[in-house]
C-alpha positions as CSV (number, residue, x, y, z in Angstrom):
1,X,-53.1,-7.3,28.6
2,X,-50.4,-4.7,27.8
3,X,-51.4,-3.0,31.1
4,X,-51.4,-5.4,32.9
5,X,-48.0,-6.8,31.9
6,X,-46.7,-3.4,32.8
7,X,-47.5,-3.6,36.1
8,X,-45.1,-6.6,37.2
9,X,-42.2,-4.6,35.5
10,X,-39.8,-3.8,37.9
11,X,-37.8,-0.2,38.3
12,X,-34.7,-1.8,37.4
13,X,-32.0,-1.7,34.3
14,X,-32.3,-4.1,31.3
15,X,-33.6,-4.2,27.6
16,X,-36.9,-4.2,26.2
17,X,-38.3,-5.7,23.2
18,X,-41.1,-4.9,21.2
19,X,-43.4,-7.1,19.1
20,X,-46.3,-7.0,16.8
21,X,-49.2,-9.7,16.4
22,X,-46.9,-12.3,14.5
23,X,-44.4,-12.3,17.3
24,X,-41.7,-10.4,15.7
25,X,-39.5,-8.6,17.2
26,X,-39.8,-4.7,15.8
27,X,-38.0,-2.8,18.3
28,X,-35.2,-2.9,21.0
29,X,-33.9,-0.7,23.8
30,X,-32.5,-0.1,26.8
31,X,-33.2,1.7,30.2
32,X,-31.9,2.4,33.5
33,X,-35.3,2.0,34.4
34,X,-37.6,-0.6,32.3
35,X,-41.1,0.5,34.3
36,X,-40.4,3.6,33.5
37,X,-39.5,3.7,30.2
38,X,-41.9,0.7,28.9
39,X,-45.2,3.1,30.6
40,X,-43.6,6.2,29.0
41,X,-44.8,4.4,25.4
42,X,-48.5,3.1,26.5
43,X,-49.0,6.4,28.5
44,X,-48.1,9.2,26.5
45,X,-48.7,10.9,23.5
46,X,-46.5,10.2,20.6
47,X,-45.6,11.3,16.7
48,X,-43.9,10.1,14.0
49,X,-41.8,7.0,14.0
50,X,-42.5,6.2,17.8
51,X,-46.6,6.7,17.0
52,X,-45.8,4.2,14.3
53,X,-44.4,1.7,16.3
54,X,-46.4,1.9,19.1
55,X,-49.5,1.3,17.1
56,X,-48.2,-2.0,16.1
57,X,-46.9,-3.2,19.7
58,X,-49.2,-6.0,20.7
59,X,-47.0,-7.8,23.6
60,X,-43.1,-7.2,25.0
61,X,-40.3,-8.8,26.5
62,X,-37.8,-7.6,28.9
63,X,-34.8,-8.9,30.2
64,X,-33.1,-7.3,33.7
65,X,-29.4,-6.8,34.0
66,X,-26.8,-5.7,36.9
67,X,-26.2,-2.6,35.4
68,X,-26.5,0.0,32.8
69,X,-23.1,-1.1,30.6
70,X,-24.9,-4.4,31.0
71,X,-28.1,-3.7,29.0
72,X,-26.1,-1.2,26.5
73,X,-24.2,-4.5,25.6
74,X,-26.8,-6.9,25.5
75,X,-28.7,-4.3,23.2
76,X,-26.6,-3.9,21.0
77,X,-26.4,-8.2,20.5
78,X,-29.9,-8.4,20.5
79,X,-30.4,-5.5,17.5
80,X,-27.8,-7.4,15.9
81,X,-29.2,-10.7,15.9
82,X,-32.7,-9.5,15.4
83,X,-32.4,-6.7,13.2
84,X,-35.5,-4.8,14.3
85,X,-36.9,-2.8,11.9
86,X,-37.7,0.1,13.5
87,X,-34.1,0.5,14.9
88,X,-33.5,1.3,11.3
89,X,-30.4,4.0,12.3
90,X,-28.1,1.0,13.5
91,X,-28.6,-0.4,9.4
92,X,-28.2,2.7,7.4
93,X,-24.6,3.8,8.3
94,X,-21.6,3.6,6.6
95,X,-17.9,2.2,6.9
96,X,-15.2,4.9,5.7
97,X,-11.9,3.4,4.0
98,X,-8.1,4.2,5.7
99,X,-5.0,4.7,4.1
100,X,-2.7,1.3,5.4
101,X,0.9,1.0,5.2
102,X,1.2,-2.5,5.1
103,X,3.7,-4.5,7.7
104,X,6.2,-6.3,5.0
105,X,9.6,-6.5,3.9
106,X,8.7,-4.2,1.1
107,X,6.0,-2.3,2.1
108,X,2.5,-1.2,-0.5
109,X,-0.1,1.2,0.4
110,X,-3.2,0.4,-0.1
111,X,-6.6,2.0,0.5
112,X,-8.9,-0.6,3.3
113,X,-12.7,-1.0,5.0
114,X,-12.8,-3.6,6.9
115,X,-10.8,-2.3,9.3
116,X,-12.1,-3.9,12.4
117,X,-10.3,-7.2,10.8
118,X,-6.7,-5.5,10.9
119,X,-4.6,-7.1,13.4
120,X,-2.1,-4.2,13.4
121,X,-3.9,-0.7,13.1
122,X,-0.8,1.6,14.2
123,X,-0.1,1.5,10.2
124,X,-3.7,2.6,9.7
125,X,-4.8,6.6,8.7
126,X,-8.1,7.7,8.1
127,X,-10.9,7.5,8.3
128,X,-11.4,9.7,5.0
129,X,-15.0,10.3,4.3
130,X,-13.9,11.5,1.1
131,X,-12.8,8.5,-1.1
132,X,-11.5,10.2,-4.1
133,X,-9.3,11.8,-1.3
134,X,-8.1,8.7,-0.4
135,X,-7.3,7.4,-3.8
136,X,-5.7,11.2,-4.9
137,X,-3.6,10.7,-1.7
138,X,-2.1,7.1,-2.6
139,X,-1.9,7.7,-6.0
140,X,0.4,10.6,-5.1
141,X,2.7,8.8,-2.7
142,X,3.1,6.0,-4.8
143,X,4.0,9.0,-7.1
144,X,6.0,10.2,-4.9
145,X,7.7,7.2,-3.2
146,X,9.2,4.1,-5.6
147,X,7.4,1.7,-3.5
148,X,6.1,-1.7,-3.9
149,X,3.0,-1.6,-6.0
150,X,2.2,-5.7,-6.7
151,X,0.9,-7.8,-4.5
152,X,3.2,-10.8,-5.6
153,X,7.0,-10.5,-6.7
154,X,6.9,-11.0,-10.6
155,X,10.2,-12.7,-12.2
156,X,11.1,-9.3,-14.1
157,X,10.8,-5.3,-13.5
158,X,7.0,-4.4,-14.4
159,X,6.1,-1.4,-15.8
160,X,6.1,0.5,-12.8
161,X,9.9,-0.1,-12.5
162,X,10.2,1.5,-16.0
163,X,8.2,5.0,-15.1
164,X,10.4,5.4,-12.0
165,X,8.0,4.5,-9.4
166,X,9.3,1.1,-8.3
167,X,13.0,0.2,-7.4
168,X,12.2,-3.1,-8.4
169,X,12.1,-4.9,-5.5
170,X,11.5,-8.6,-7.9
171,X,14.5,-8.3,-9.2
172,X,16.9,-6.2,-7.2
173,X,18.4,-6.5,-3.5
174,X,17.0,-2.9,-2.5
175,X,18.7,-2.3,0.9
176,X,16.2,-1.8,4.3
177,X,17.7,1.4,4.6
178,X,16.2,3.0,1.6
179,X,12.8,1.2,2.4
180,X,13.2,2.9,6.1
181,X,13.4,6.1,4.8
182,X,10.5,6.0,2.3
183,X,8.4,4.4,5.3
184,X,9.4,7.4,7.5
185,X,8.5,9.9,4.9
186,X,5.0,8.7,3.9
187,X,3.9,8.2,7.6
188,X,4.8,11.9,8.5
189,X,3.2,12.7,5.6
190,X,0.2,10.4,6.9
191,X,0.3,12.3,10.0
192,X,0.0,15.5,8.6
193,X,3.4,16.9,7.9
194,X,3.7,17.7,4.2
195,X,6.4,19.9,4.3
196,X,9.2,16.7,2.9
197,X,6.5,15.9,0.1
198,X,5.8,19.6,-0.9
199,X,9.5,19.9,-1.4
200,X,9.9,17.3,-3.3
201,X,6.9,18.1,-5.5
202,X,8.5,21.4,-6.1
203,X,11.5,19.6,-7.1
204,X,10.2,18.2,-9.6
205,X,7.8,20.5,-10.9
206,X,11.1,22.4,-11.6
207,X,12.8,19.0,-13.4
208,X,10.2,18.9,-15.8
209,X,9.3,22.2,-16.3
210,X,13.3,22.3,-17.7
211,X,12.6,19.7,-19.9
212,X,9.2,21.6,-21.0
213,X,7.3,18.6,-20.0
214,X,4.8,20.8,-19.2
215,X,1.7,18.6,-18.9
216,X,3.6,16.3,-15.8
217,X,4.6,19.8,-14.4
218,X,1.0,21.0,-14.5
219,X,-0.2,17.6,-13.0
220,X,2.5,18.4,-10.1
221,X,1.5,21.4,-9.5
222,X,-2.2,19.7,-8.8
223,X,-0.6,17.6,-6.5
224,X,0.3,20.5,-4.7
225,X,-2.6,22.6,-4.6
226,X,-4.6,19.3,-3.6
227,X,-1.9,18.8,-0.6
228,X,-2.8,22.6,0.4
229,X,-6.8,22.3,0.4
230,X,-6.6,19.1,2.3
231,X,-4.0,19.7,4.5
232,X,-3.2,22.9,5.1
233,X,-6.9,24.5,5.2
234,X,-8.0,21.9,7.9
235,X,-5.9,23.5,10.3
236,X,-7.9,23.8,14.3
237,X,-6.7,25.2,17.8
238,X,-5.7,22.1,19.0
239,X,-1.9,21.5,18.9
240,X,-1.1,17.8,21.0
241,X,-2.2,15.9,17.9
242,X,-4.3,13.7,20.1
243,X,-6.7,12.2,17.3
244,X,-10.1,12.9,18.1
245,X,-14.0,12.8,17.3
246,X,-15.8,15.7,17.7
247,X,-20.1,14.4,18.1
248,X,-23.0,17.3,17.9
249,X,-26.9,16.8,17.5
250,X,-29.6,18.5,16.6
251,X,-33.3,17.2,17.2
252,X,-36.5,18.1,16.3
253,X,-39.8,16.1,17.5
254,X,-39.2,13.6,14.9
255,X,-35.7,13.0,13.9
256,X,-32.3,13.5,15.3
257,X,-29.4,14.9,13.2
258,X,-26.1,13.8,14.5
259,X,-22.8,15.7,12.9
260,X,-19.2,14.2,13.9
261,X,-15.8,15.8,12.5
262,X,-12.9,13.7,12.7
263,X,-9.3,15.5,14.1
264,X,-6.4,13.6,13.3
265,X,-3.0,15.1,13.8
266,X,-4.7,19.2,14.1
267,X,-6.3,18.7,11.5
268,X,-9.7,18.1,10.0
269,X,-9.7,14.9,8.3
270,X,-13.1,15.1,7.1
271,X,-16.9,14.8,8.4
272,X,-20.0,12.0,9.1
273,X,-23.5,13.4,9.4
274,X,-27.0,11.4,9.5
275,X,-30.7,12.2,9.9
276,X,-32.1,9.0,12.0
277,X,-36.1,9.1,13.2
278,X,-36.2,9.4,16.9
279,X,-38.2,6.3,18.4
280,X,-36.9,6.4,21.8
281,X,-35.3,10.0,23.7
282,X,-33.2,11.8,22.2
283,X,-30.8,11.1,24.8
284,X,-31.0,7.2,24.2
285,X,-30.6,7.5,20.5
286,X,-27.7,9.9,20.6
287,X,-26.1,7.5,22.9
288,X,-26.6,4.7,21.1
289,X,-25.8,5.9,17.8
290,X,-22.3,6.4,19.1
291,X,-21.7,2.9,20.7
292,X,-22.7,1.8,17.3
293,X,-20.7,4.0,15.0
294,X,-17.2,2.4,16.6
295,X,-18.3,-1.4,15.2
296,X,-17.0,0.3,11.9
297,X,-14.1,2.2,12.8
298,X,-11.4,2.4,14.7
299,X,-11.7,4.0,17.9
300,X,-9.6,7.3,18.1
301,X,-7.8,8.6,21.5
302,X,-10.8,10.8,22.3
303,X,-14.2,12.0,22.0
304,X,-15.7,15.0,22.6
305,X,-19.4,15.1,23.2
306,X,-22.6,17.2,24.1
307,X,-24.1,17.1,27.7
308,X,-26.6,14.9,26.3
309,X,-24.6,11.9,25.8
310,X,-24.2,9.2,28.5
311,X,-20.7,9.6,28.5
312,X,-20.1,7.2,32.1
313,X,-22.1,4.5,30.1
314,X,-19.7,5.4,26.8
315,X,-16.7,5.2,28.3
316,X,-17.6,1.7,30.0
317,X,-18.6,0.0,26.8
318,X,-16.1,1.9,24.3
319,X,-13.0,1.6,26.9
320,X,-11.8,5.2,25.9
321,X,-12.1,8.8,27.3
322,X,-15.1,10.6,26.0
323,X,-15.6,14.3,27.6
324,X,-17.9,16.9,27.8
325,X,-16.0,20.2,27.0
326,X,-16.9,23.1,29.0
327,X,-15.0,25.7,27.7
328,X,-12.5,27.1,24.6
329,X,-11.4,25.4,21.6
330,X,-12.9,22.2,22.5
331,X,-16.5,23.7,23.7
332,X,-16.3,25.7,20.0
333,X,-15.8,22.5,18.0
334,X,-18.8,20.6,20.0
335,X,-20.9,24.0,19.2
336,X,-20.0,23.8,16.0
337,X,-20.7,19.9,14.8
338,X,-24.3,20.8,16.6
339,X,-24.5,23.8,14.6
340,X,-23.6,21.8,11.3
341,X,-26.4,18.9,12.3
342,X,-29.2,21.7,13.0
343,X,-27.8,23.0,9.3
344,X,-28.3,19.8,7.5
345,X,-31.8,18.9,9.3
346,X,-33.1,22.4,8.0
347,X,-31.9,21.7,4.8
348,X,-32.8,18.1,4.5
349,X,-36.2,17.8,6.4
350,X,-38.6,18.9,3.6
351,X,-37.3,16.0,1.4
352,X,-37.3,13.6,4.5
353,X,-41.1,14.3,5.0
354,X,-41.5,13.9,1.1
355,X,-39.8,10.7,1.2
356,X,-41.6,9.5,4.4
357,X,-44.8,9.9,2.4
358,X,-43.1,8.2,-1.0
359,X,-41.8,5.1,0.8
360,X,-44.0,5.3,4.2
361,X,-47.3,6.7,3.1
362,X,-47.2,4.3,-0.3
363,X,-46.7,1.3,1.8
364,X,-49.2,2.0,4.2
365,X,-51.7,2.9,1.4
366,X,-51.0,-0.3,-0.5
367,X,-51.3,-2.2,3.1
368,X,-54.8,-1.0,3.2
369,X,-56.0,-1.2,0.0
370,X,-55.0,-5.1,0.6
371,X,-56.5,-5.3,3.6
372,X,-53.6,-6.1,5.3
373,X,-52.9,-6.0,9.1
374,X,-48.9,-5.8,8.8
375,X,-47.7,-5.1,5.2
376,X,-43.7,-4.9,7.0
377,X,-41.6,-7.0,4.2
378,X,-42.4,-7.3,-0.3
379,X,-40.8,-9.9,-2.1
380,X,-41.2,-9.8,-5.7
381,X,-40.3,-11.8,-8.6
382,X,-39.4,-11.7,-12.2
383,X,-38.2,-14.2,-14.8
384,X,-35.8,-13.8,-17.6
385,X,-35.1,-16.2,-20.2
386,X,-34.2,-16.0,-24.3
387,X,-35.2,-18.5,-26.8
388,X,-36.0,-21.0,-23.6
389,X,-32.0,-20.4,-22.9
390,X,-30.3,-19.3,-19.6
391,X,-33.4,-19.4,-17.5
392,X,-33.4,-17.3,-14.7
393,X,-35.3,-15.4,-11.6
394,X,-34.7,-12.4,-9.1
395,X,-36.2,-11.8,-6.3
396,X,-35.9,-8.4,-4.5
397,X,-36.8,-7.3,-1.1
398,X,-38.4,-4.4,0.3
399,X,-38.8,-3.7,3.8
400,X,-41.0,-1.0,5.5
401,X,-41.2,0.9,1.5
402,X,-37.5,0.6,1.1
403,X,-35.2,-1.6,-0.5
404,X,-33.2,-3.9,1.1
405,X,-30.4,-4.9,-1.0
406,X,-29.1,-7.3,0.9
407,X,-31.7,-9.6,0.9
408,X,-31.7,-9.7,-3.2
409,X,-31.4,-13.1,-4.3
410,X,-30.5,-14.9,-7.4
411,X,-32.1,-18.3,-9.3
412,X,-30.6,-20.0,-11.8
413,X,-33.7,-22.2,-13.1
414,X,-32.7,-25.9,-13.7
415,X,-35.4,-26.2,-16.6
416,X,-34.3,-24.8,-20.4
417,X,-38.0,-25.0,-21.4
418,X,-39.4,-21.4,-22.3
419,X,-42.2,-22.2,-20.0
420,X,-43.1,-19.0,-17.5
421,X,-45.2,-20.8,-15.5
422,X,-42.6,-24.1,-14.8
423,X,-40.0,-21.2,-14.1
424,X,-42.3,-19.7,-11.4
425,X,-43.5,-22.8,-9.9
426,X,-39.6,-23.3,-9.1
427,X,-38.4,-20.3,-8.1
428,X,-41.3,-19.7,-5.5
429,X,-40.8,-23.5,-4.3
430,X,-36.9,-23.0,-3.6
431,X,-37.5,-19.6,-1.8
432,X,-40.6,-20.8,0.4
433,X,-38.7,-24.4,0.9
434,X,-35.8,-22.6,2.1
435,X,-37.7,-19.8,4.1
436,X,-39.4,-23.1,6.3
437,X,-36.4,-25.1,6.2
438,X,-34.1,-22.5,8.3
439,X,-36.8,-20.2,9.7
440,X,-36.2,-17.5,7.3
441,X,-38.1,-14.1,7.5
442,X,-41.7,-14.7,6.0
443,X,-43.2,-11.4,3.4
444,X,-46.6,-10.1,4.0
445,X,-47.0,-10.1,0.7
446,X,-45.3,-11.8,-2.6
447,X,-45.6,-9.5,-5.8
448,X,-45.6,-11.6,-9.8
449,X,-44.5,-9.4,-12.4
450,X,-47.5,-10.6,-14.1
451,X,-50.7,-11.6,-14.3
452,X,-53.2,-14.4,-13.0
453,X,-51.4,-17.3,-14.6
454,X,-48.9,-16.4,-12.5
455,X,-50.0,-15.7,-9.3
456,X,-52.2,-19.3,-9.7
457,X,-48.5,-21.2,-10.2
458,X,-47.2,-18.6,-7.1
459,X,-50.5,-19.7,-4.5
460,X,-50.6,-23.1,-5.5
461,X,-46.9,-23.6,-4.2
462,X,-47.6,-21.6,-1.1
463,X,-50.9,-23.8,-0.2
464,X,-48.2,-26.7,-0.6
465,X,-46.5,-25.4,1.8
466,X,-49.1,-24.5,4.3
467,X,-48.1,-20.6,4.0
468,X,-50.5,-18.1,4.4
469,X,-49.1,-15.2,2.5
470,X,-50.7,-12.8,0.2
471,X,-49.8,-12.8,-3.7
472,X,-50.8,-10.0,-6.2
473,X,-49.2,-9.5,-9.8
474,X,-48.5,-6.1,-11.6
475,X,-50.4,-5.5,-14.8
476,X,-48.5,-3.5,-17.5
477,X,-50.1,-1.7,-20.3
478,X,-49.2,-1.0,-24.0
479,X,-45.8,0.4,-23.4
480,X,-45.0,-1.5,-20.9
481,X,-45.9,0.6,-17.9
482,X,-47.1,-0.5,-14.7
483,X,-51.3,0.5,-14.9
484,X,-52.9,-1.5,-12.3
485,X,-52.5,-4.1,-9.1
486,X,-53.9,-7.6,-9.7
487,X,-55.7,-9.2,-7.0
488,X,-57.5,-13.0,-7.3
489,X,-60.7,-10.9,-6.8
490,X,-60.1,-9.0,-9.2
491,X,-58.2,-5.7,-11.2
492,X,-57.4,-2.8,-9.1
493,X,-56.2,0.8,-11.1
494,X,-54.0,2.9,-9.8
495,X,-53.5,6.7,-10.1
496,X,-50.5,7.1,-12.3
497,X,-49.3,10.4,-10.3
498,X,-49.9,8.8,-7.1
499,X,-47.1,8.0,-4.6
500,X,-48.9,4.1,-4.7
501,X,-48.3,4.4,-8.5
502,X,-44.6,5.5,-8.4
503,X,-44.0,3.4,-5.3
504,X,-45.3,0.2,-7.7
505,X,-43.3,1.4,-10.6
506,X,-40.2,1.6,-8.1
507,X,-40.7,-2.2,-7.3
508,X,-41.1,-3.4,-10.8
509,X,-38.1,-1.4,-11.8
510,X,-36.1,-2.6,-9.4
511,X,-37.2,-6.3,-9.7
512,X,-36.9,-6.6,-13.4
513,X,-33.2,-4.3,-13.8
514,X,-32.0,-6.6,-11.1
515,X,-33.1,-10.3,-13.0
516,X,-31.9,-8.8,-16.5
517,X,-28.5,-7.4,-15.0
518,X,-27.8,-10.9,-13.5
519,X,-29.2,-12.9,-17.1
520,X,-26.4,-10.7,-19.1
521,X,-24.2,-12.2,-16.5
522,X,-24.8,-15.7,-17.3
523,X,-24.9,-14.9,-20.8
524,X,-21.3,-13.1,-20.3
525,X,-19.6,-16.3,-19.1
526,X,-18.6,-17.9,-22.4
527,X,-22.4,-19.3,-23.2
528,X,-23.0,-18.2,-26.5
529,X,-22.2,-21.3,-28.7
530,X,-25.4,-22.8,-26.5
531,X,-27.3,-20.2,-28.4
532,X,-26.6,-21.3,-32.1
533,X,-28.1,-24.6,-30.8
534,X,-31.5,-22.9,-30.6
535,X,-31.9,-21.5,-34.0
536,X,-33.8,-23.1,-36.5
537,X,-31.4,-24.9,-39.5
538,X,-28.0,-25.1,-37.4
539,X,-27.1,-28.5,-36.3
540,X,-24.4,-30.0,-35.0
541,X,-22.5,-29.8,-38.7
542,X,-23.3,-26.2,-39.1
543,X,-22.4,-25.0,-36.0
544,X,-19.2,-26.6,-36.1
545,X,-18.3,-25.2,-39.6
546,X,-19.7,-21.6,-38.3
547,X,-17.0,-22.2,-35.6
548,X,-14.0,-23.2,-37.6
549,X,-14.7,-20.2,-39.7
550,X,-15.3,-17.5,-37.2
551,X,-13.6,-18.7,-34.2
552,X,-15.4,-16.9,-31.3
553,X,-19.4,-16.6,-31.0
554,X,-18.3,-12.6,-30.8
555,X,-16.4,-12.9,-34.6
556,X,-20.1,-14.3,-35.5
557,X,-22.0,-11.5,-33.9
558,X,-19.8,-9.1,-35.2
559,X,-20.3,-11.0,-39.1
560,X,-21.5,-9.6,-42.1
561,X,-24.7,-11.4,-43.7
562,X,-22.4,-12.3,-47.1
563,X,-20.0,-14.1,-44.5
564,X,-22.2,-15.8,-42.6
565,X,-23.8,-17.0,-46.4
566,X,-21.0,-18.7,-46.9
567,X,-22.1,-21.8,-44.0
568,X,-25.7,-21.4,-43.8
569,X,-28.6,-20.3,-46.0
570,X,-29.8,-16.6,-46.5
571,X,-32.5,-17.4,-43.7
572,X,-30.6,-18.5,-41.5
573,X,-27.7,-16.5,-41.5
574,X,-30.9,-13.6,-40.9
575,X,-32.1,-15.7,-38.1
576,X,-28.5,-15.5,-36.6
577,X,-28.0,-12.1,-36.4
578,X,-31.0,-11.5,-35.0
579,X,-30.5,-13.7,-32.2
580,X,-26.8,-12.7,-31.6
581,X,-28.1,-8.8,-31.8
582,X,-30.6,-9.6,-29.1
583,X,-27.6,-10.8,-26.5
584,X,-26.1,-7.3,-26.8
């Protein structure tokens, strides 16, 4: 059928997308010329990620378009609203924070991500890769420079006002002036001219060294070495302080390692590298992976590329000049980001293939010892409740062996009864409910952290709801260790130093520190006194005594058994502190 298929595809540009035998959408790219590139995956050999995918392709769409911007920018909407799993790169970067210099009367500095939501980005400087950098470098202009530091005008000087780093801008009319020349100071500094700071720095290095306040000297002096390792040592050979991006790759027959420095000002600001597993060329990935990098960042003046980029295509969908050097400084720093990505691939791809085979090679193995055709997305669940109290389930998510954090989610159980099975029944109705009722991704598989009982309450709300999903439960032994997979057919061991054991383990780990972290939670929120309503021989009397006396639920943890003897009996007072010691 595939075949077949192929043959009406024309030779013309567009965007391709891949699917498996449920319909969903696992992959999508672009191509100047779809025939050619859909008949490059059904007609020749392939490894790694792309032999993956292509095993699982049972049918394809493909859309044409005018041109090639055109299908670089429809891609890019349809990986966003599709989030294919096998274009896996576009998910796993990172935002970087900047350094703003906020547009107000009274200026603050403040450190920012979300950059693409600034309306103004002239007052913007970064990216710093380095967040401790970031932080050091506010922390020392606001040092530095008596500026604003609260977000709100307070009716009196704050503390700030009282250490000398805040003019007091609340309470006194500061004039503009003075503001002006702070501003003008911090953004040359920004820019890369330390010179005004370093002399002030000095300045008072000196001041308190007279005074022998010699721990604030030696912090100064800090200061200043930090200014000189960040700024001084960055120094390139390129003096018109255009801000720029410098890309370089290097590629093996499975992954791609992609190096960029960022120049701002002459100066290395810092660095971005990533390992990504090629699925389609090298030349589409690397292309790709910088039209996606700028949804995070701003944009510099320029960027500086390899010959393998697409850089007419870049430059189309980016709007900014992107160049292939040729020759001096400029060909040296291109050299030299490739020379840093073939560095880290060397050094990273023994524990990349390690990895692959703890995250990849587990999953597959637990896909066929199922039986499984697709074994893609895990959701597992775990229940949490003490003394029948602040019921509550997790449910975490992994997709393709790894976890998926953002697809975490959190149930409060409406039921106070200590009753695991009632807890279950709910939590897997409101997930599968929801999953129907707004065409939510479905799991190949649900996990229990526990056994049959379980799993019956888990399948009988799934054949409810006319799912076909499969459900297994984890089995722990003696000291509370994960020792075997349990299946409605039956128990199934598993190897405890086998990747499928520690792959397991990982799950259960993750599924049970997530339900307990957000049951502290609830129990944080003032929820104690509930708690004395459970335990045996406190009513309503006693429980209003025990708070008269002690005030707080924490002054009644925190009690002594001869205080607590003075409300309640010996036994109870017992039973107390072994409840309260259990919330801790």
């Amino acid at each position: 059928m595939l075949l077949e298929k192929l043959k009406l595809v024309p030779h013309r540009p567009g965007c391709y997308l891949m699917k498996n035998k449920n319909g969903v959408i696992i992959y999508v790219g672009k191509a100047k010329d779809l025939k050619n590139r859909l008949n490059s995956y059904f007609h020749q050999k392939h490894t790694g990620k792309t032999a993956k995918l292509v095993s699982e392709i049972t049918d394809f769409e493909y859309i044409v378009v005018g041109s090639e911007t055109e299908s670089l920018i429809l891609e890019m909407n349809l990986i966003k609203k599709h989030d294919p799993k096998y274009n896996i790169l576009l998910r796993d970067d990172k935002s970087y924070p900047y350094i703003e210099l906020t547009e107000e009367k009274v200026p603050r500095l403040s450190i920012v991500r979300n950059v693409k939501l600034k309306k103004n980005k002239t007052r913007l400087f970064g990216p710093y890769p380095n967040v401790y950098a970031a932080k050091k470098t506010v922390n020392l202009l606001n040092r530095i420079f008596p500026l604003r530091k609260c977000k709100t005008y307070g009716k009196r000087p704050c503390l700030y006002y009282h250490i000398g780093q805040c003019l007091g801008y609340c309470t006194y009319n500061i004039s503009q002036e003075k503001v002006k020349e702070m501003e003008k100071s911090i953004i040359k500094f920004l820019k890369g001219d330390a010179e005004e700071v370093e002399t002030k720095i000095k300045g008072e290095i000196a001041k308190e060294s007279a005074k022998m306040n010699y721990e604030k000297a030696l912090e100064l002096k800090e200061f200043l070495d930090y200014i000189n390792i960040t700024l001084v040592k960055q120094k390139v050979e390129l003096n018109d302080e255009v801000s720029r991006d410098i890309f370089g790759y290097y590629n093996d027959e499975n992954y791609l390692s992609v190096f960029i420095f960022f120049i701002r000002n002459s100066k290395i600001l810092g660095h971005h590298h990533n390992i990504i597993p090629l699925v389609d060329t090298k030349e589409e990935e690397f292309t790709r992976y910088i039209a996606k990098f700028y949804d995070k960042q701003i944009l510099p003046k320029e960027i500086l590329v390899p010959d393998i980029a697409n850089t007419k295509l870049l430059e189309d969908y980016l709007k900014i000049n992107i160049k292939i050097p040729l020759k001096g400084v400029k060909k040296k720093l291109v050299s030299m980001a490739s020379d840093n990505a073939k560095r880290e691939l060397e050094e990273k791809l023994t524990l990349l293939v390690k990895d692959e085979e703890r995250t990849g090679g587990a999953n597959e193995e637990l896909r066929k010892l199922l039986h499984l055709d697709v074994l893609d997305r895990i959701e597992l669940f775990d229940n949490s409740n003490l003394f029948g109290t602040f019921n509550v389930s997790g449910m975490v998510v992994f997709i393709d062996g790894r976890p998926a954090k953002n697809e975490y989610r959190k149930y409060k159980i409406s039921t106070n009864k200590n009753d695991d099975y009632e807890t279950m029944h709910e939590v897997i109705y409101r997930r599968y409910f929801r999953v129907l009722k707004d065409n939510l991704s479905r799991p190949d598989l649900i996990i229990v952290d526990g056994g049959i009982g379980q799993m019956n309450v888990a399948k009988e709300v799934i054949d409810s709801l006319n799912l076909d999903i499969k459900i297994v439960g984890l089995k722990k032994d003696d000291k509370h260790a994960t020792n075997a997979l349990i299946t409605f057919e039956g128990e199934i061991p598993i190897e405890k130093r086998s990747n499928l054991f520690h792959y397991l383990e990982r799950m259960q780990d993750e599924v049970h520190n997530f339900t307990i972290n957000y049951h502290k939670q609830i129990r944080s929120k003032g929820l104690y006194a509930s708690v004395l309503d459970e335990i045996s021989g406190i009513g309503p009397k006693r429980k209003k005594e025990l708070l008269k006396k002690f005030k707080t639920t924490d002054n009644i943890q925190n009690a002594k058994i001869e205080e607590l003897e003075q409300i309640v009996p010996h036994d109870v007072a017992l039973k107390i502190k072994e409840v309260f010691n259990k919330l801790v």
